[in-house]
C-alpha positions, -999 to +999 in steps of 0.1 A: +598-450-389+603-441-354+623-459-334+613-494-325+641-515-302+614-553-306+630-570-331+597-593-333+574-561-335+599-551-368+594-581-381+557-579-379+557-549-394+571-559-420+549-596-423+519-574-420+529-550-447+538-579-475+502-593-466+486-556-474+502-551-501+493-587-522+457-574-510+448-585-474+426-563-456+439-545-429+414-554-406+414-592-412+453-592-409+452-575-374+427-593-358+446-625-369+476-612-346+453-603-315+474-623-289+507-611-304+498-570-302+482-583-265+511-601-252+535-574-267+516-545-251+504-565-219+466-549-223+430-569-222+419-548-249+435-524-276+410-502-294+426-481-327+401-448-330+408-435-367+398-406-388+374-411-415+353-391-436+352-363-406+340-390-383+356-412-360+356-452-368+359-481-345+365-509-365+403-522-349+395-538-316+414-560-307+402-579-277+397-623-272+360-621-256+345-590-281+336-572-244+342-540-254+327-544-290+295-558-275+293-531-248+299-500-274+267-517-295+252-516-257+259-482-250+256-466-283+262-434-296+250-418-327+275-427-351+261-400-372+273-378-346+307-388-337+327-364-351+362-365-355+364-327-346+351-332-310+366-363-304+400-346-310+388-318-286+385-346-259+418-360-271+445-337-284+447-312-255+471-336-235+494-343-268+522-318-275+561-318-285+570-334-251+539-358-236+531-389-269+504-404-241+479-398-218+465-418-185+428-427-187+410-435-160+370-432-170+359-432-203+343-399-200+373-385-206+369-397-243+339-399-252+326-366-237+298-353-259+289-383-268+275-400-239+264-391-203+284-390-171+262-417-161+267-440-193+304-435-195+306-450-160+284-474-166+304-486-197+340-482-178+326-505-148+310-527-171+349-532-190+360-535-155+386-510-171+415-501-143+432-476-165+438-472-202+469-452-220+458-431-250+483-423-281+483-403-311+491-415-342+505-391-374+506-385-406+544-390-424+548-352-416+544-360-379+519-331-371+489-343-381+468-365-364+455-400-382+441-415-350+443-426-316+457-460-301+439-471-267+454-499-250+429-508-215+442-526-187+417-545-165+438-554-136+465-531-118+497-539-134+529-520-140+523-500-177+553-504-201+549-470-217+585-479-243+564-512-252+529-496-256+549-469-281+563-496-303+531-516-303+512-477-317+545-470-336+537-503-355+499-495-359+512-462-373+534-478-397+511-501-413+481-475-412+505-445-428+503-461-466+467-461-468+450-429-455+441-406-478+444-373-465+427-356-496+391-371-484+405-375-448+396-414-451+414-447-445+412-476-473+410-512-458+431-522-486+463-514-507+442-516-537+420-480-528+385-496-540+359-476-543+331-497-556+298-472-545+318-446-558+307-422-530+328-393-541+310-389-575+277-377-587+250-394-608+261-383-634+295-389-629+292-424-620+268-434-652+301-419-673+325-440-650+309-471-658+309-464-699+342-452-699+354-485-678+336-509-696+354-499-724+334-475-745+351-445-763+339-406-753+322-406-785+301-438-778+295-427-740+285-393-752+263-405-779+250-429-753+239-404-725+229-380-749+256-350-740+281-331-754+319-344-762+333-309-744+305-314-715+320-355-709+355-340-710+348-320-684+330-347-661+358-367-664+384-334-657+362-334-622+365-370-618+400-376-622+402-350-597+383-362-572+404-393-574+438-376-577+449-399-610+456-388-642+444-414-665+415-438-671+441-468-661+448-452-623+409-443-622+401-482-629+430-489-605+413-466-578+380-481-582+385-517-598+350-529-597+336-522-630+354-546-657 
């Protein structure tokens, strides 16, 4: 972990943690310390962009009034089309070895490619945003980028750039754990549920549900009329796809079936 001097933002770290790992979402457990990341940070609003499935996701912001949630529904971009790639492009050019932030003053400057000139400043004078500071967050090996931090102040006051970097360095910490940087994804939960099972195929899923309910490869291979060799290797590809090594860490992967 990087350095962190708040004692209380160690501490939360460490509280927020112990809740993820009995189960808690991520999500939930954040928004439920709003005031504290606030307060500690001094912004209005703090917005946590991550990277998932090549796209970028907005689901951590933490705000009192949901301003900025309703005015991103108001000022919608294709989420289809929000690409992690060019978001990055907007982004990464200010980050090297020696500069960890970067001054925003209009929204353009993020979400270039995504909306107009014209809507950008519409949305930035709508947040009545004075200036916001950017910050990257890594992977463990400290080169890769997971995501971006935003904290956005709405009235002229003197940024704490130490305090805004234990406040992302805590985001960081409790993010880390649960991105998956196989599938480039984040899971909401310690417990990595997949219950659509997105990364399988028809096929693959029918065979996942046999094999978890129980069933032996003979009884799911008698049962969706294929080969014992030809289920062997389905299950090869999924265990795979999931990184695990045995039916018990698929079923701990998934856990939705039994």
């Amino acid at each position: 972990m990087e350095s962190i001097e708040d004692n209380q933002i160690l501490h939360k770290i460490i509280e927020l943690q112990s809740c993820i790992i009995q189960g808690r979402s991520v999500k939930t457990m954040l928004h439920q310390n709003i005031n504290f990341y606030l307060e500690k940070s001094s912004a209005d609003i703090i917005t946590v962009y991550m990277h998932k499935d090549e796209h970028v996701n907005v689901d951590y912001v933490l705000e009192r009034h949901r301003h900025f949630a309703h005015l991103l529904k108001k000022y919608i971009f294709d989420k289809k089309n929000f690409k992690w790639e060019k978001f990055v492009e907007n982004c990464d050019k200010h980050f090297d070895s020696k500069i960890k932030h970067d001054s925003i003053t209009e929204l353009y400057q993020i979400f270039r490619g995504f909306l107009s000139k014209k809507d950008s400043a519409a949305f930035t004078n709508e947040l009545k945003m004075k200036n916001a500071i950017m910050m990257p967050m890594y992977a463990y090996d400290n080169h890769e980028i997971i995501g971006y931090v935003c904290f956005v102040f709405q009235s002229d006051v003197e940024v704490d750039i130490k305090r805004l970097d234990d406040v992302k360095v805590s985001f960081q910490t409790i993010l880390q754990p649960l991105y998956d940087r196989d599938h480039c994804t984040f899971f909401t939960k310690c417990v990595r549920i997949d219950e659509d099972m997105k990364l399988l195929t028809s096929q693959e899923k029918k065979i996942v549900r046999k094999v978890l309910e129980g069933l032996s490869y003979p009884e799911v291979s008698d049962i969706l009329g294929i080969s014992i060799n030809t289920l062997k290797t389905h299950m090869k590809n999924i265990f795979n796809k999931y990184n695990v090594n045995s039916k018990i860490e698929l079923y701990n992967k998934l856990n939705a079936y039994i």
